[in-house]
C-alpha positions in Angstrom: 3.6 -121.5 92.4 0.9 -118.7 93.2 -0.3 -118.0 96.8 -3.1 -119.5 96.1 -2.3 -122.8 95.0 0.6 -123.0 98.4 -2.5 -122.6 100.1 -4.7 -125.1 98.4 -1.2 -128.0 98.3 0.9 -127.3 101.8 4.0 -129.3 101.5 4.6 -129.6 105.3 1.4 -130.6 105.8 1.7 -133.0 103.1 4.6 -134.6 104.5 3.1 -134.7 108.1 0.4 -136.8 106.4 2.4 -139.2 104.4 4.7 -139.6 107.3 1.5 -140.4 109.7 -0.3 -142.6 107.5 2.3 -144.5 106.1 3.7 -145.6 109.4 0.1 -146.7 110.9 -0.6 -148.5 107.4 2.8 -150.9 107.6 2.4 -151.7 111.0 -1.0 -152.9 110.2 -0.1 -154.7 107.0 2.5 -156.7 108.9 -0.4 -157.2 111.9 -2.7 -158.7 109.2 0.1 -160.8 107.5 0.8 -161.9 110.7 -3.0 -163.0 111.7 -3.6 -164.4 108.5 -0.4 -166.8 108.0 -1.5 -167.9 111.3 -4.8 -168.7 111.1 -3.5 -170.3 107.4 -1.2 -172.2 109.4 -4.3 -173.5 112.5 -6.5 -174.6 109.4 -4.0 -176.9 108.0 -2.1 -178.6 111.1 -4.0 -181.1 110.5 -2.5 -181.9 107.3 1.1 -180.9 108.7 0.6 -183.6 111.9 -1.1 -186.4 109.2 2.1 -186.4 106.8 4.3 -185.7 109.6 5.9 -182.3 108.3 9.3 -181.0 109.4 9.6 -177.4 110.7 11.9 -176.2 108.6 9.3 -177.5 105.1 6.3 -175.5 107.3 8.6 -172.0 107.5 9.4 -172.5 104.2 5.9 -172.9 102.7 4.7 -169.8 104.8 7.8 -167.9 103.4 6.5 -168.3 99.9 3.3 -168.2 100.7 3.6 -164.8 102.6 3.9 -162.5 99.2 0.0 -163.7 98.4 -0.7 -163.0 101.7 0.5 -159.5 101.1 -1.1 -158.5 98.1 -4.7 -159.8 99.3 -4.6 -158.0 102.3 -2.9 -154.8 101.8 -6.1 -153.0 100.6 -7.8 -153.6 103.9 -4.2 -152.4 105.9 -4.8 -149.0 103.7 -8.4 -149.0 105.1 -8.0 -149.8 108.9 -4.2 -148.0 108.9 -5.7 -144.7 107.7 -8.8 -144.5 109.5 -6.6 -145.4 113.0 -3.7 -142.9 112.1 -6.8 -140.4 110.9 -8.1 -140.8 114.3 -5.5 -140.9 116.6 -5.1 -137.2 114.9 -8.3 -136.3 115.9 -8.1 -137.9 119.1 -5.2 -135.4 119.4 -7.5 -132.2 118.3 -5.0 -131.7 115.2 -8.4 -131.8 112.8 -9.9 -129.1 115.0 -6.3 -126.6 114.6 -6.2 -127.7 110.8 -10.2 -126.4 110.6 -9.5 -123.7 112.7 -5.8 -122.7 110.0 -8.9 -123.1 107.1 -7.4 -126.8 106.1 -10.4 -128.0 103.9 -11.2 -131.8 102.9 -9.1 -131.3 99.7 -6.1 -130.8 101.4 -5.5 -133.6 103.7 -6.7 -136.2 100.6 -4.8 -135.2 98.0 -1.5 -135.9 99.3 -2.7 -139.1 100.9 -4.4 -140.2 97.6 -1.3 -139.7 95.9 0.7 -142.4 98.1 -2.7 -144.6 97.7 -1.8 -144.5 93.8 1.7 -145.3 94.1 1.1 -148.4 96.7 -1.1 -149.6 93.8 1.4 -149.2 91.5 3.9 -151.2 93.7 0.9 -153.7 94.2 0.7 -154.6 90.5 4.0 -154.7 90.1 4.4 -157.4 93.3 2.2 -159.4 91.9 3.7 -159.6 88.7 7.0 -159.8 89.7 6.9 -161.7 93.1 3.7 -163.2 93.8 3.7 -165.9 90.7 7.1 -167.3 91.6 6.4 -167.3 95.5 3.0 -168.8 94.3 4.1 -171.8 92.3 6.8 -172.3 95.2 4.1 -172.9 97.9 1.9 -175.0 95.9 5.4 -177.3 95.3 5.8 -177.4 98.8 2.5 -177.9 99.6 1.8 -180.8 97.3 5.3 -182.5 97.2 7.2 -181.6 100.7 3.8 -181.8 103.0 1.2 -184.1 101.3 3.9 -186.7 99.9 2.4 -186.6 96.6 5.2 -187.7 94.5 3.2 -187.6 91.3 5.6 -186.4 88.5 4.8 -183.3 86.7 7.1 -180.1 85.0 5.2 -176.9 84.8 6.4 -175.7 81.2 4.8 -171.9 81.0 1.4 -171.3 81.5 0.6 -175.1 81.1 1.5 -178.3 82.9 2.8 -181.7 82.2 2.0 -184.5 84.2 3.1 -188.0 84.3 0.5 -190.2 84.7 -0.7 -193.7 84.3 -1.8 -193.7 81.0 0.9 -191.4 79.6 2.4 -187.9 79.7 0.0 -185.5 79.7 -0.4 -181.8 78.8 -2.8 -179.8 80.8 -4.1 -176.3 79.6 -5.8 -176.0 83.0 -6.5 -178.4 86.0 -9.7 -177.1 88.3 -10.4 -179.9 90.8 -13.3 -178.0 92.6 -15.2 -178.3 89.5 -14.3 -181.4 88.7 -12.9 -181.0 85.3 -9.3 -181.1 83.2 -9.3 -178.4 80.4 -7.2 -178.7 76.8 -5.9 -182.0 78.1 -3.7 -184.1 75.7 -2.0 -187.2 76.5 0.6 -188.3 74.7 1.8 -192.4 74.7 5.2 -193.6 73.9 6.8 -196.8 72.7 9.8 -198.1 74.9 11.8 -196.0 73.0 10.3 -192.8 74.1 9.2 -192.2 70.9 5.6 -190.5 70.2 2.8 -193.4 69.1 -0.6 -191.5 69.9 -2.0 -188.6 70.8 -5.5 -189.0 72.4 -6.8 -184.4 72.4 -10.1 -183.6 74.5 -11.2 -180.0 75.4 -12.4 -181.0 78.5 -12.0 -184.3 80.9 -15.2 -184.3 83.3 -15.0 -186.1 86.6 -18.3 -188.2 87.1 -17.7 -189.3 90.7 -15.9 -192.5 89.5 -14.2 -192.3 86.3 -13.7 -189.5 83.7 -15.4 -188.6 80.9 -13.3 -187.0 78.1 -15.8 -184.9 76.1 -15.3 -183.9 72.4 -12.0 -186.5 72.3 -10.4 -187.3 69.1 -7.6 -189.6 68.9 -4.5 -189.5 66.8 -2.3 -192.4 65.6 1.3 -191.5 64.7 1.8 -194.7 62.2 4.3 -195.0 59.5 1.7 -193.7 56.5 0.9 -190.7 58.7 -1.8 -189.4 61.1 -5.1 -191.1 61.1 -7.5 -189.3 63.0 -10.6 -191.0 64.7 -13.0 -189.4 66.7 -13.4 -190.7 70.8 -10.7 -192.4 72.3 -9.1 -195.8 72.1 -12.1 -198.9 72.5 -11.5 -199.6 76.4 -9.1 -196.3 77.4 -9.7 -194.7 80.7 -7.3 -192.2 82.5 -5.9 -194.3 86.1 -6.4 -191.0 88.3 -8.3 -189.8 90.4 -9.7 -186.4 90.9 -7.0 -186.1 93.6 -4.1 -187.1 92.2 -4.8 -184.0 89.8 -4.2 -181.6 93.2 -0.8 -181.4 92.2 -1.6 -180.2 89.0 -4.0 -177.2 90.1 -2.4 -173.6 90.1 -4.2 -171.1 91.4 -4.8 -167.6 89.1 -2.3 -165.9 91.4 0.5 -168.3 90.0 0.5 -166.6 86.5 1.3 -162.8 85.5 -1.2 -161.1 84.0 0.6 -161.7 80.4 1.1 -165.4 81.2 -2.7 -166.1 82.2 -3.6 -164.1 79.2 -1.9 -166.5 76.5 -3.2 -169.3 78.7 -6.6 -168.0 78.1 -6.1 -167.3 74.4 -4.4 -171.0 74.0 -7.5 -172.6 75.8 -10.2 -170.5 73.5 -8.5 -172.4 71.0 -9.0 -175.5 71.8 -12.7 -174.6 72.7 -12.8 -173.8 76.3 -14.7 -172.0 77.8 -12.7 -169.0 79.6 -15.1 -167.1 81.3 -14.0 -168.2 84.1 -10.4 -167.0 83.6 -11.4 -164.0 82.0 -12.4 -162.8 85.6 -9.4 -163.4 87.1 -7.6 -162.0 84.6 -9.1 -158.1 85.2 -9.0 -158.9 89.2 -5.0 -158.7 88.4 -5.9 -155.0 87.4 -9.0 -154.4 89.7 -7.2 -156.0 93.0 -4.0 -153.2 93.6 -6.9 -150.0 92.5 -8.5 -151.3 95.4 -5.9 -150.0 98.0 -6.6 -146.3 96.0 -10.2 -147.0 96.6 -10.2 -148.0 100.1 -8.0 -144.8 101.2 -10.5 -142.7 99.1 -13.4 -143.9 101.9 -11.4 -144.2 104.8 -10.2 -140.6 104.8 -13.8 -138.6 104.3 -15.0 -141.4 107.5 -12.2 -140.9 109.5 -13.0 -136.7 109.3 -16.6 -137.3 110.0 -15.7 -139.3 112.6 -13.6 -136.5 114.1 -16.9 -134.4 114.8 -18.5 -136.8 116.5 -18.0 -138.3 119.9 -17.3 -141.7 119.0 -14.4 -142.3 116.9 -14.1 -145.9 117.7 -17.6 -146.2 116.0 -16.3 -144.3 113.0 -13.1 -147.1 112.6 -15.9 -149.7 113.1 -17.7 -148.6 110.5 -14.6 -148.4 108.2 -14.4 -152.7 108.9 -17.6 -152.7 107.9 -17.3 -151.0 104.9 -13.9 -153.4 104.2 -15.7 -156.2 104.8 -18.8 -155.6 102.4 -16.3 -154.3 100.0 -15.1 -158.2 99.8 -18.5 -159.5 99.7 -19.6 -157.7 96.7 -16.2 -158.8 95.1 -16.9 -162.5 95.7 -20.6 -161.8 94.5 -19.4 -160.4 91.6 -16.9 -162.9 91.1 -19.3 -165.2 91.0 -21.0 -163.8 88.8 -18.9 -163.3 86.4 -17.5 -166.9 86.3 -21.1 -168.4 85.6 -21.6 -166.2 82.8 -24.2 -164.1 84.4 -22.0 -160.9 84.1 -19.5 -159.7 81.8 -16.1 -160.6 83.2 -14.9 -156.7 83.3 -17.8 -155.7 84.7 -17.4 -158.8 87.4 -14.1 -157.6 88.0 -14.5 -153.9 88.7 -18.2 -153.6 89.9 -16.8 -153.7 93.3 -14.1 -150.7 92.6 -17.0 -148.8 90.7 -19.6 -149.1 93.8 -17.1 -148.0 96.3 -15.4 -145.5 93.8 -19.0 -143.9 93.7 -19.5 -144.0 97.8 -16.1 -142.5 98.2 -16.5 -139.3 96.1 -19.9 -139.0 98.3 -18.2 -139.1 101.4 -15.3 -136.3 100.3 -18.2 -134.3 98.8 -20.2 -134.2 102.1 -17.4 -134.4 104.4 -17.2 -130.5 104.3 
């Protein structure tokens, strides 16, 4: 290594960094786990005193339900832990010795944006590995243990099966805030258990009172073979209601990224529209960059901050920043799930904006 490239990269300083940062960021990742199982746990007591819920079925929904809480919030512990360990260094006068020793902009990033990539890394990996699992746990909790809905239902995969009134059903997806089933087939059997009809809609709309399967066709599994007719059987309507398909909802965190992919390939199939999922599917990628993108801003404010005399405004602003961060994700999200943007560009615009305001606050940080 020349001299001029120890000078440019100083490993003690490096270390000092990662050290100082890292510390700050955990404590505040385990503060804002903390706050936000709580006020999880204050918005549903209700629920928990109505159903008369044990303590030991709440710890254990909030134990599964703490790896989501981790992955959603660790991009804003990144922000606030690095702009307060970033300015309890100034607070100290060590950016004023590192200015004075000619320690440039560069030099305090680098290493800092290097631990930023690999706690995305670890992030995409969590929720791959951990968050799906923990996921699906909490929702059986939820739904079975809490609310007493004793529905029956196997998740098979990326797809459900329910047991319902007017048969077993298979369900591609289940979305009760917009009031729809999609790639639903039910499937009725003789006494015997044995297949008798297959009744295949792309979609099952929920009118307010009863559902309308759209595009149905019905199959009859008879001794000649299958006779196909379109609509369903003269007089057939599904027993449930839109709430007794709660238990069949997953949320996109439930799935990996390649499970929510075939999901999304199997429901094109059957003529779905998966726009919707589409922008879920690129948030699994866009969500863990955003911890790499939030240190990229945090460090540039927290040195600008360090000039001035106000360093709790210069952490304010960094919430601020945070919080619009999440506000043009939701827009964008919402966006891209009504068709009105492309579902990559829904998923990223948020990264790309913020990308572009972080490389403007290195390059005038100097």
């Amino acid at each position: 290594m020349t001299s001029s490239e120890r000078t440019f990269y100083a490993p003690t300083l490096a270390r000092y960094l990662r050290r100082e940062v890292l510390r700050v960021v955990l404590l505040t990742l385990v503060a804002f786990v903390a706050l936000s199982l709580i006020a999880d746990f204050f918005d549903r007591v209700d629920t928990y005193l109505k159903h008369d819920a044990s303590l030991a079925t709440v710890l254990r929904g909030f134990l599964y339900r703490a790896p989501l809480v981790v992955s959603q919030v660790t991009p804003m512990a990144m922000l606030a832990g690095t702009l307060i360990a970033l300015g309890l260094m100034a607070r100290h006068r060590e950016f004023v010795a590192l200015r004075a020793c000619g320690v440039s902009t560069w030099q305090i990033l680098l290493p800092l944006l290097a631990v930023a990539a690999v706690v995305s890394v670890l992030l995409l990996a969590w929720g791959e590995a951990v968050v799906p699992y923990s996921a699906r746990r909490w929702h059986e909790i939820w739904t079975l243990e809490v609310k007493k809905n004793r529905r029956g239902r196997v998740f098979a995969g990326r797809e459900v099966w329910y047991r319902g009134g007017a048969g077993f059903y298979n369900i591609g997806r289940a979305s009760p805030g917009r009031h729809a089933l999609y790639g639903l087939t039910i499937f009725q059997v003789d006494d015997a258990f044995r297949p008798t009809r297959l009744i295949v809609a792309p979609k099952a709309a929920w009118d307010g009172t009863r559902w309308q399967l759209e595009h149905a066709e019905t199959h009859d599994l008879t001794s000649d073979g299958v006779r196909i007719t379109p609509g369903v059987p003269p007089g057939f309507q599904l027993p449930e209601t839109l709430e007794d398909f709660t238990v069949a909802e997953l949320e996109p965190e439930a799935f990996g990224y390649g499970m929510l992919r075939r999901q999304i390939e199997s429901l094109r199939a059957k003529g779905v529209d998966t726009s919707e999922s589409w922008v879920d599917l690129h948030l699994k990628l866009a969500l863990p960059a955003a911890a790499f993108i939030m240190l990229l801003v945090a460090v540039p404010l927290a040195i600008r901050g360090s000039s001035t005399k106000s360093i709790p405004a210069a952490v304010a602003m960094g919430f601020a920043v945070g919080f619009t961060y999440f506000v043009v994700l939701g827009f964008a999200r919402a966006l891209g799930q009504s068709g009105a943007l492309p579902p990559v560009l829904a998923a990223w615009a948020a990264n790309g904006i913020f990308l572009l305001y972080g490389g403007y606050l290195v390059l005038g940080a100097d």
